[in-house]
C-alpha positions in Angstrom: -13.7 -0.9 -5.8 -12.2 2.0 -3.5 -8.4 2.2 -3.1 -9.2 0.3 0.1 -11.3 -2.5 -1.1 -8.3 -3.2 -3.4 -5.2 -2.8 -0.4 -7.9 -4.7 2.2 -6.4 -7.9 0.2 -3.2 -9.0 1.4 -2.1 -10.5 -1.6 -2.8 -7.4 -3.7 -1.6 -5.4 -1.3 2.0 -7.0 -1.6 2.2 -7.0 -5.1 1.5 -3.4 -4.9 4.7 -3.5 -2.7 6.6 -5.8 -4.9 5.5 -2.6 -7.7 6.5 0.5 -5.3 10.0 -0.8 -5.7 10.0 -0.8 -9.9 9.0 -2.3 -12.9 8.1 -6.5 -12.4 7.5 -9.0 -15.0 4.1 -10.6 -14.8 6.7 -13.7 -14.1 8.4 -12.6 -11.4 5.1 -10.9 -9.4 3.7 -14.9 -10.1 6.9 -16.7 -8.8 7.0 -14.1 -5.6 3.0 -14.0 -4.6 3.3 -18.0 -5.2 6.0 -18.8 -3.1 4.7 -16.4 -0.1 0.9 -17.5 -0.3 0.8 -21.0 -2.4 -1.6 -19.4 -4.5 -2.2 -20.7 -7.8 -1.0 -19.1 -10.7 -4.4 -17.8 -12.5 -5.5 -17.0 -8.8 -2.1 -14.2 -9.1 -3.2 -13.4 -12.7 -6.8 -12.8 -11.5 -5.2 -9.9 -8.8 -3.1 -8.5 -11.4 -5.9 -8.3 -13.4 -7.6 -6.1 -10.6 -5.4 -4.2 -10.3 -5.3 -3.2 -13.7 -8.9 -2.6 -14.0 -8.7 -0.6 -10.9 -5.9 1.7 -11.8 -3.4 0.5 -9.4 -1.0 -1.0 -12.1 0.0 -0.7 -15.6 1.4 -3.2 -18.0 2.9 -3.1 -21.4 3.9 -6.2 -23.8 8.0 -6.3 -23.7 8.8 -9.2 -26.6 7.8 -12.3 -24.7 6.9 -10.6 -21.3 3.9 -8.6 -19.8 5.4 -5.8 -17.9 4.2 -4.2 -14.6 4.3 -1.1 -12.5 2.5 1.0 -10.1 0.6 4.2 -11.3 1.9 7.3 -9.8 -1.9 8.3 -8.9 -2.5 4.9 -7.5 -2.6 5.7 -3.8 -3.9 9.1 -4.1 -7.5 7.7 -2.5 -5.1 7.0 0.1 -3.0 9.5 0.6 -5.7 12.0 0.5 -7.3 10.5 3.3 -4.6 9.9 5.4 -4.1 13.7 5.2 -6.9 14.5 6.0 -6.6 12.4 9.2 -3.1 13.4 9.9 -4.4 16.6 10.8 -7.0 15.3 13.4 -4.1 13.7 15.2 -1.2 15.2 15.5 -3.4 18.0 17.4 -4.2 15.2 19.6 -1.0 13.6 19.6 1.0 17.1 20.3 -1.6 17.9 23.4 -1.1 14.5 25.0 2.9 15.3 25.0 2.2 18.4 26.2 0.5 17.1 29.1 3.0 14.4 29.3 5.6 16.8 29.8 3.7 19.0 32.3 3.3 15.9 34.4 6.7 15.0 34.1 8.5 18.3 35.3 5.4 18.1 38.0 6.3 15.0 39.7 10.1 16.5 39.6 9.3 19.6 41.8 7.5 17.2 44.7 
């Protein structure tokens, strides 16, 4: 799965949130995901598994508790993209005020 195969899910997509903030016990990503969606509990261990597997999350064993947090390349499929778009339209985006403004100061000489 691309980076946005794994954000296109809603439930994935806010644990990833839930991550971007810090470290989460597998515990409290469960408790959080359940009460928002009513999803059952292997149904959040099943995303967190995906996002393992796809890179998007770490864990680690802490005594009793399985540990979580966001890789720091996780969004880079993202990101990269985005840039590459950004580009395209601001261009756009900065010509459109231009003309904006053009036709403001226009309409104030009439």
């Amino acid at each position: 799965m691309n980076a946005f195969d794994i954000l296109a899910d809603p439930v994935r997509r806010r644990i990833v949130e839930l991550l971007s903030t810090g470290e989460r016990t597998a515990g409290e990503l469960t408790s959080a995901v359940r009460e928002e969606f009513g999803i059952s509990q292997p149904a959040v261990s099943n995303q967190l598994r995906v996002l393992r597997e796809s890179g998007f999350a770490g864990d680690e064993r802490r005594g009793s508790h399985r540990v979580y947090a966001l890789r720091s390349d996780a969004l880079a499929e993202v990101t990269d993209w985005v840039d590459r778009h950004r580009a395209f339209w601001r261009n756009r985006l900065d010509a459109l005020e231009t003309e904006l403004t053009r036709g403001a100061r226009d309409r104030g000489r009439s």
